[in-house]
N, CA and C of each residue as an Amber inpcrd file, in Angstrom:
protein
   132
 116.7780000 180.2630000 130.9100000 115.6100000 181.0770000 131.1560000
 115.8660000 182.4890000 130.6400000 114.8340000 183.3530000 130.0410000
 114.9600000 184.7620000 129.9270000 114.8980000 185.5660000 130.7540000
 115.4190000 186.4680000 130.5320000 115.3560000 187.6830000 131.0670000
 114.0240000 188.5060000 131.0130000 113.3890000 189.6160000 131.9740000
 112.0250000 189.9740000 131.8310000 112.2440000 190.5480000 130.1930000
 113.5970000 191.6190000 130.0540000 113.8180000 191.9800000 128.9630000
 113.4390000 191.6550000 127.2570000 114.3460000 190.2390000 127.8610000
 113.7790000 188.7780000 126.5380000 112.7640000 188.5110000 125.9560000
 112.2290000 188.1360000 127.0820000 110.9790000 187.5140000 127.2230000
 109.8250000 188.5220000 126.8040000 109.8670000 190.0100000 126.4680000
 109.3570000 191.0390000 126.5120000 109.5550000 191.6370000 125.0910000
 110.5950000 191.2400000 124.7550000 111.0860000 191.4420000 123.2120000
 110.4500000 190.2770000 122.7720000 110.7350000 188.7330000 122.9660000
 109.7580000 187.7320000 122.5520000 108.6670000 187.8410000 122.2590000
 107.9760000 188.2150000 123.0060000 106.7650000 188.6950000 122.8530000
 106.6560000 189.8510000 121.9400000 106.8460000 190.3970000 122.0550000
 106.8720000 191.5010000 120.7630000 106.4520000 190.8320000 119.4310000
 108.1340000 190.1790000 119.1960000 108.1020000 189.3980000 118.1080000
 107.1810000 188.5590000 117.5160000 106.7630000 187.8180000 118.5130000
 105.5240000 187.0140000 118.2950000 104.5540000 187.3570000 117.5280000
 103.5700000 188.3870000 118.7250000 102.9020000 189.5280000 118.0850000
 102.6450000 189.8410000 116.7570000 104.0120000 190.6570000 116.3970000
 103.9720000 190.9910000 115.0120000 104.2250000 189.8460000 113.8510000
 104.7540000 188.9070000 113.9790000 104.9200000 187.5900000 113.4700000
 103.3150000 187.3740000 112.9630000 102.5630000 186.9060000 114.1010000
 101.1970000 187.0890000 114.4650000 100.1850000 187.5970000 113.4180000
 100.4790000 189.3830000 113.2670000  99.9940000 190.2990000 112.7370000
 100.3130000 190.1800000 110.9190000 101.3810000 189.8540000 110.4780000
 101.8660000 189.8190000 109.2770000 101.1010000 188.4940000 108.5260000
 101.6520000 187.5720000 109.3420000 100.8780000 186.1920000 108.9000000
  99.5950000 185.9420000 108.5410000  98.4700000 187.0170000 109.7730000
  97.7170000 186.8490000 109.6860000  96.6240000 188.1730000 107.9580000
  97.5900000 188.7860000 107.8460000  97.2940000 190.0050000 107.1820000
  98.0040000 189.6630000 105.5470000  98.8100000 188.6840000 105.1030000
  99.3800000 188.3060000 104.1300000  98.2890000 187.7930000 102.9540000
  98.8960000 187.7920000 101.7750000  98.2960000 187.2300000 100.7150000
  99.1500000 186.7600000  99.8760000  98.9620000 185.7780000  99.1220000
  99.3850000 185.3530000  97.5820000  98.7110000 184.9830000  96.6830000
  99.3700000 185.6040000  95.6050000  98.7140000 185.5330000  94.6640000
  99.2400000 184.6960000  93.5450000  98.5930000 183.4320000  92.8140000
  98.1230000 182.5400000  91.8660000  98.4420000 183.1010000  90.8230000
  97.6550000 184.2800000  90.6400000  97.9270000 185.0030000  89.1520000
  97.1120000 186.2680000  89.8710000  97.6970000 187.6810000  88.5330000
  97.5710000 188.6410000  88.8560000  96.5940000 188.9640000  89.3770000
  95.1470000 188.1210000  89.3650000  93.6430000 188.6620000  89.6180000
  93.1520000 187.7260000  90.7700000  94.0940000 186.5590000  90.9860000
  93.3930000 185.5570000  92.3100000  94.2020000 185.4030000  93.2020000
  94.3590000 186.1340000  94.6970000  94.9370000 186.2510000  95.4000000
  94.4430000 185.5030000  96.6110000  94.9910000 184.9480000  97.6220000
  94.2850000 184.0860000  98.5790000  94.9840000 184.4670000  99.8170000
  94.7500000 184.5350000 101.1740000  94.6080000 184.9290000 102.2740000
  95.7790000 183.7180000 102.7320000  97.0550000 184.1160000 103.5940000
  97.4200000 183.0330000 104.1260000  96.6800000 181.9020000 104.7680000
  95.8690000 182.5630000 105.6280000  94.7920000 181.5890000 106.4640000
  93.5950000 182.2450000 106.5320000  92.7390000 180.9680000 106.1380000
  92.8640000 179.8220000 105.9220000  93.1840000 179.2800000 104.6790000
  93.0960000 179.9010000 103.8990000  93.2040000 179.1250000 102.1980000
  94.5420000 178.4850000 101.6710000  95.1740000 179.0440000 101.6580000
  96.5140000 178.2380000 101.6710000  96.5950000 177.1450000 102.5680000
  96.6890000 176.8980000 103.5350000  96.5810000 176.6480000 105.0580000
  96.0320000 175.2910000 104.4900000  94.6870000 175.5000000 104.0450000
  93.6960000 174.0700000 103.5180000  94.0710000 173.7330000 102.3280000
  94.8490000 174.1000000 101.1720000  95.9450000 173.9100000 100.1180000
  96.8660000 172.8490000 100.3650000  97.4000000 173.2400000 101.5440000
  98.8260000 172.0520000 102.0550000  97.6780000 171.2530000 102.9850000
């Protein structure tokens, strides 16, 4: 089990995990870039 500490940093992590993932892109070629999610996401 964690600690409140842990579990508090976990969360953190998550979070920003969260935030990045959701804020990411790639790009195909220099001019077509696609959103992790959903487009990739429906790719695989």
């Amino acid at each position: 089990s964690l600690s409140d500490e842990e579990m508090k940093r976990l969360n953190e992590i998550l979070s920003e995990m969260g935030e990045l993932y959701g804020s990411e892109k790639v790009c195909l070629t220099e001019n077509e870039c696609l959103p992790l999610e959903p487009d990739l996401t429906d790719l695989l």
